[in-house]
N, C-alpha and C positions, 0 to 999 in steps of 0.2 A: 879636587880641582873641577870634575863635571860640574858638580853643585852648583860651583860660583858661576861657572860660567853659565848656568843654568839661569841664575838670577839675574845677572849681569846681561843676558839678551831680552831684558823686556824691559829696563830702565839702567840708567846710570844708577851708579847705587857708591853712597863712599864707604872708603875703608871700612870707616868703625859699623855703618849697616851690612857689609861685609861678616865683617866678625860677628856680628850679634845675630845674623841669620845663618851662619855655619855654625856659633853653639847651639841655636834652637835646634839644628839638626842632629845635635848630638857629637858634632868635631870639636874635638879638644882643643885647647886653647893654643897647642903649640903645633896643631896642622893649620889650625887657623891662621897661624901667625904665619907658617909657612905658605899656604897658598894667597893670603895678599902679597906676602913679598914678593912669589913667582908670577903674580898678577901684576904686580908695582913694576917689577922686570920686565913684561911682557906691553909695556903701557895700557894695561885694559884697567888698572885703577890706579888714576891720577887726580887725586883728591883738589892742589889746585887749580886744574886745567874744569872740572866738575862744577868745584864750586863757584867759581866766575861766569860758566856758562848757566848756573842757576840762577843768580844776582841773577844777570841780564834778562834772562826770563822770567823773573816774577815780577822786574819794574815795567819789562815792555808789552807783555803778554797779561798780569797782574794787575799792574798798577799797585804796586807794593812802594811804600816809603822803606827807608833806610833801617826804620826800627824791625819792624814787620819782615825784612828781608834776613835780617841778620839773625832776629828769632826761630825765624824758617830755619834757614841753614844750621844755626846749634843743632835743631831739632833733629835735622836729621844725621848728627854726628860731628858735626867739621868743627875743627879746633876753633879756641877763640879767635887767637892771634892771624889764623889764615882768612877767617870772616873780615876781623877787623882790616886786615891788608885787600882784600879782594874789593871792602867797599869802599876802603882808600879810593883805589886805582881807578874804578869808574863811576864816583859815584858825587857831584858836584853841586853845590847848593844851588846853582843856575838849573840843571840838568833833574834836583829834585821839588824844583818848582816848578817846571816844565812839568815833570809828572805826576804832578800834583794835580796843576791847573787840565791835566790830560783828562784823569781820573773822574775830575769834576764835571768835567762835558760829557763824561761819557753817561757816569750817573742821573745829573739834571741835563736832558737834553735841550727843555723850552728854559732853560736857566736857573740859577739859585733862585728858590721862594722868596719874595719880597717879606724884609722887616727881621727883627731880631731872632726871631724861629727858623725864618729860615736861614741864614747865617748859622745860628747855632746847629740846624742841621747838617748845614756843608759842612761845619768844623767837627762834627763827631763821625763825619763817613769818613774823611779827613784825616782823623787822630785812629780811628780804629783799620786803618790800614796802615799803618808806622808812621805816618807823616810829624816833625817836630812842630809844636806850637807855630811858634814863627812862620815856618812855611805853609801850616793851615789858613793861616790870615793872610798873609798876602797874596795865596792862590786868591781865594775870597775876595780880597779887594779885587785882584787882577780878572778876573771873570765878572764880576759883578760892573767893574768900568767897564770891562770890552761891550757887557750887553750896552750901557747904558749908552759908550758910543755908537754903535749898532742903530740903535732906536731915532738918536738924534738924526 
């Protein structure tokens, strides 16, 4: 039980990295099992309360799309079904064009490069942070108008 608690004061950490850092230390799979339960009991591992406050951290703080997010979250152990539910619940195709079009300003400050390069560059910083097709383009178009009214 030190252990976890050991690990568990320098980051949230879920269950299943839990368990996988208490066998690197050598506890068996069935103290293991025992101290997340007594952890799970204790509220200090509550894997959906974690994983939602992740999501929200890696779109607001990130700027992660929904793919990018959910890949994260596997990664570091969280069931499929609670990912998929987690970015159910806050996670809206208004809400990931906003953080799209966020993303964008943040990268090109003086605006997308003019002409089909740049465009294809917005669309691959875009795609390479989880963003879906769809919403890579229309961030795109929607920044690319904002400059253009901007200038008018």
């Amino acid at each position: 039980m030190a252990a976890a608690l050991r690990m568990l004061s320098r980051r949230g950490l879920s269950e299943a990295e839990i368990l996988d850092r208490l066998a690197g230390k050598g506890f068996s799979s069935g103290e293991a099992d025992a101290t997340v339960g007594r952890l799970r009991e204790l509220g200090l591992a509550d894997d959906p309360k974690l994983c939602g406050l992740l999501a929200r951290t890696y779109r607001e703080s990130r700027g992660y799309g929904s793919a990018k997010i959910a890949w994260t979250l596997r990664m570091r152990g969280f069931p499929q079904s609670l990912v998929e539910e987690t970015l159910r619940g806050f996670s809206s195709d208004e809400e990931e064009l906003a953080a799209a079009a966020a993303a964008l300003r943040k990268k090109f400050r003086a605006g997308v490069p003019p002409g089909r390069e740049g465009a294809a560059r917005a669309y691959r910083f875009l795609a390479g942070r989880g963003f879906p097709p769809g919403t890579c383009r229309r961030a795109i178009g929607r920044l690319s108008f904002d400059i253009q009214e901007g200038e008018g």
